[in-house]
N, C-alpha and C positions, 0 to 999 in steps of 0.2 A: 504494500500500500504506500502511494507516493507521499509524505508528510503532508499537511496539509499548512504549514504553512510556507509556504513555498509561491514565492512570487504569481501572479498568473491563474494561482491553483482557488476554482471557485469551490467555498466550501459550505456557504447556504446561500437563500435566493435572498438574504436582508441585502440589500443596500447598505454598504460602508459608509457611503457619504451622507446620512441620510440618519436622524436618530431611529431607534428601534419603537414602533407604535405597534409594534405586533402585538396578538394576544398573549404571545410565546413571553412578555417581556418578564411576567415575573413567575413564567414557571416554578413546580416545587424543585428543590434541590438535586435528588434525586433523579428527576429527569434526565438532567444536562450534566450533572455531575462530571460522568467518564468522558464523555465528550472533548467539554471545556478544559476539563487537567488532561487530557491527553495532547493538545494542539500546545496546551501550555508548556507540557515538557517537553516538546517538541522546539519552540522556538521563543519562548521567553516572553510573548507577547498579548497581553491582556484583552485586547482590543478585534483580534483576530479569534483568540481562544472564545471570547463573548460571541464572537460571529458564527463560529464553527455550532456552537453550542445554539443557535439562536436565543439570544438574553441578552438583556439591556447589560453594558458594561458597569456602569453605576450598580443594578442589581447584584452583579455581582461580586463586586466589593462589600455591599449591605450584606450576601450571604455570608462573605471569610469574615467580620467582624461580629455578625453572629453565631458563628458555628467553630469552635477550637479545631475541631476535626478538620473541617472543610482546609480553615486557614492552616493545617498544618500538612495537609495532604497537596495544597497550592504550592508552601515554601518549599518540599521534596520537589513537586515537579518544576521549581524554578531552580534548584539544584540540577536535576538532571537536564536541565536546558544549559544552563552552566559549564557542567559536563561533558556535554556533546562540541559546546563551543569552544572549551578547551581542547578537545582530543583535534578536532578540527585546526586549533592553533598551533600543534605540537607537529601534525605530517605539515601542515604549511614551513614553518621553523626549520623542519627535520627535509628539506627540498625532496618532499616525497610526490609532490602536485606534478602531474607530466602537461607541457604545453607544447603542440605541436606547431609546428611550423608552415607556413605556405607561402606561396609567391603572392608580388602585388596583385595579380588576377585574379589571386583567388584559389588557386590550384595547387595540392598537397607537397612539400617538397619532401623529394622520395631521398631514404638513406643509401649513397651510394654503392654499399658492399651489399645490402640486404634485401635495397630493391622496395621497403615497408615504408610506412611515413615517417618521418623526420619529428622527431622530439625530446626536446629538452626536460631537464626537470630544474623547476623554479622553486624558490621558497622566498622569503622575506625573514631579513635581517631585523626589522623593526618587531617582529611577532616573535624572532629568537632573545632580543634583546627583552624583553618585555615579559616573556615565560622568564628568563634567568631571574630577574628582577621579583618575579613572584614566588618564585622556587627556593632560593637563595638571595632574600635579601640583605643578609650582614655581607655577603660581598659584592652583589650587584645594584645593592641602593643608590636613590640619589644621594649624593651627600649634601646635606644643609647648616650643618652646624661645622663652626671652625673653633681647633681645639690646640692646644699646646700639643708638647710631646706628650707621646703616651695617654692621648687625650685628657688631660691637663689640660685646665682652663688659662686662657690668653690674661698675663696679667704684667701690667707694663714694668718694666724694672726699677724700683725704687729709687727715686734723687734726692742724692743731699743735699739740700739748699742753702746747709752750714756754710760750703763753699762760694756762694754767693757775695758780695758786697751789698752794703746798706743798699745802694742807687738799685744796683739789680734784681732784689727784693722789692721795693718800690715797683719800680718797671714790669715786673711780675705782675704783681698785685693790679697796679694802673690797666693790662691787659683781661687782668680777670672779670676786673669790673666792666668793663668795655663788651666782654663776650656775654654776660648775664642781661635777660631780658628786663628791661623798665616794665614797670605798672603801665598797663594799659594795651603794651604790645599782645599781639594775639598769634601765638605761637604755641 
């Protein structure tokens, strides 16, 4: 059975564009139940799963905030929607995807020794980067925070100011005061 949610693929006669005034909208639960969580764990998407199911999308929100059951058998099928789009992330990553090739007209370009069609295997650097990152993030995180050695906090090296002269003392001070905001400033 082709997923149902899948571009293209018509999976009731509601109108999308169009709110749900069916009589269908507030069905018992029961009805649309397997329906609705199936298209759900299917492809993560509330809106399609409501449509599959014929039921107002609103409705069925009202059911998972009435029903523990309901809302907990939703959050699984939005795990295995998860899931799915992980495993999908992993052969993309893993340049498991084959893309064949053709001429500008159109026409298959054949593999010279074998004579079959010509095809490459593609992945994406940014879905490899992005799995490590989620897999391993004490070493693939972004880093945000800057830290001394040994992550040791940044702490500036204490001055003597004993070494100073009166005037240079002064001149200090005169700069301090200069950098501190007046009453009224809006900073």
């Amino acid at each position: 059975m082709a997923p149902a949610c899948l571009p293209g693929r018509v999976v009731s006669s509601v109108d999308p564009t169009k709110p749900d005034t069916s009589t269908h909208a507030h069905k018992p639960l029961a009805v649309w139940r397997r329906a609705f969580l199936a298209v759900l764990a299917d492809c993560a998407n509330v809106s399609k799963a409501a449509r599959a199911a014929e039921v107002n999308r609103q409705y069925c929100y009202e059911c998972r905030a009435n029903d523990p059951s309901f809302a907990e058998e939703w959050d699984n099928a939005l795990e295995e929607a998860t899931d799915k789009l992980e495993e999908r992330a992993w052969t993309r990553a893993n340049f498991a995807d084959v893309q064949y090739k053709f001429t500008k007209t159109g026409e298959p370009i054949l593999h010279p020794i074998t004579g079959e069609p010509y095809y490459e295997h593609v992945g994406s650097d940014t879905v490899l980067i992005t799995l490590l990152k989620a897999h391993r993030p004490d070493k693939y995180k972004d880093r945000k925070e800057v830290t001394g050695k040994d992550g040791a906090p940044l702490v500036p090296p204490a001055t003597d100011l004993t070494k100073l002269s009166r005037e240079d003392k002064l001149a200090l001070l005169a700069i301090r005061r200069k950098l501190q905001p007046k009453e009224g400033d809006s900073e």
